[in-house]
N, C-alpha and C positions, 0 to 999 in steps of 0.2 A: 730227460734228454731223449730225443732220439733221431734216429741212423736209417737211413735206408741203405739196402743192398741187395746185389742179385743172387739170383738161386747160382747156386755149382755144386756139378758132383764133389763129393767128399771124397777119400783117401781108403774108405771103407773099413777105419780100423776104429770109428767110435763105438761099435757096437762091442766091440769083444772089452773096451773100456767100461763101458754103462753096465756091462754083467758082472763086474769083478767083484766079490760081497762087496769086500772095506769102502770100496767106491758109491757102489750102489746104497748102501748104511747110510752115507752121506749125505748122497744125494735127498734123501728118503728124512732123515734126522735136522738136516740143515737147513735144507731148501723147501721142503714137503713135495717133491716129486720123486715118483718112484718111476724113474727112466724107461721110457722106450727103448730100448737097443739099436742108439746111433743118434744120428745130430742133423740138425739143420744147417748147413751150409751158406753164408754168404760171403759174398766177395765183395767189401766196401771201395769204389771208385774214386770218388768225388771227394775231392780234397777238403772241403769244410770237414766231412764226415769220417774222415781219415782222422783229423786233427781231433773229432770230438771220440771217437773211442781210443784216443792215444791220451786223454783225460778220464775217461772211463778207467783207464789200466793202471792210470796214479793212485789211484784209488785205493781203499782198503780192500775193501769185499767180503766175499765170503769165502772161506779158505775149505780145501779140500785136501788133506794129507795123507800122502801115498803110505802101503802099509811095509813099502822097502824102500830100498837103494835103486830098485829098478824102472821105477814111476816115476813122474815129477808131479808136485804138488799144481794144486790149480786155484785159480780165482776165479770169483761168480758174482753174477747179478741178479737178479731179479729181473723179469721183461716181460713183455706184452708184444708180442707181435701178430701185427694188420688190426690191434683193438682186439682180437677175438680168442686168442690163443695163451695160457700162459706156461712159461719158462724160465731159463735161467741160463743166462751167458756162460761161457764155459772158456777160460782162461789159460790154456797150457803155460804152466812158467816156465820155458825153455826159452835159452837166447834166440832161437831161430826161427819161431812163431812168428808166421805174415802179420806185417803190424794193418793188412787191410782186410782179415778174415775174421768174422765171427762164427762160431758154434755154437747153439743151442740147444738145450736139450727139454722135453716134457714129457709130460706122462702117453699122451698120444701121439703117432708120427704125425707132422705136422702139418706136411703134404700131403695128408689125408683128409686134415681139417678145414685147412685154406686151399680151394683146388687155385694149385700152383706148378709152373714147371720150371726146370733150368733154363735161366735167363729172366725169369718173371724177379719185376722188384717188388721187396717187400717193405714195411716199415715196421721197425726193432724200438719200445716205448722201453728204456733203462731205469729202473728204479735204483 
């Protein structure tokens, strides 16, 4: 499957997530990437696109379990974005999660790899 969406600043609080061990372990054990500190940002528009990772999120995935009360647990995918980059969606399971925004995370910032800026679209390949 996949999603296009725009770059947007993030919230600036993925990186203090990607550091946390239990988190990090995961990421590293589960997914095979040992996190950058912080996410890739997209804001998905387009209502086909909307609808197809609102299918994405039925989904099982890959589960990430917080190591308290104080976390929420997360779902992941596997991805590919612009062909060139690989990642893994990153799923907050809180009721209040934009159901139009994706996070991704990889081993390299991303917007380093693909020269990109906020407002550039990119294409998100979901395994």
């Amino acid at each position: 499957m996949v999603i296009k969406g725009r770059i947007v600043d993030g919230l600036r609080e993925a990186g203090f997530f990607t550091r946390l061990p239990w988190a990090r372990q995961q990421f590293v054990t589960k997914l095979g990437i040992d996190p950058y500190p912080g996410t890739l940002n997209l804001d998905i528009s387009d209502a086909e696109d909307v609808e197809k990772l609102r299918e994405v999120k039925r989904r099982k995935g890959i589960e990430i379990i917080p190591a308290g009360p104080d976390f929420c647990s997360a779902k992941c995918f596997h991805v590919l974005v612009s062909g060139k980059v690989k990642g893994a969606l990153i799923i907050p399971q809180i009721a209040d999660y934009p159901e139009s925004k994706l996070e991704i995370i990889a081993s390299d910032r991303i917007r380093d790899i693909l020269p990109s800026n906020v407002g550039d679209v990119v294409e998100v390949q979901i395994f």
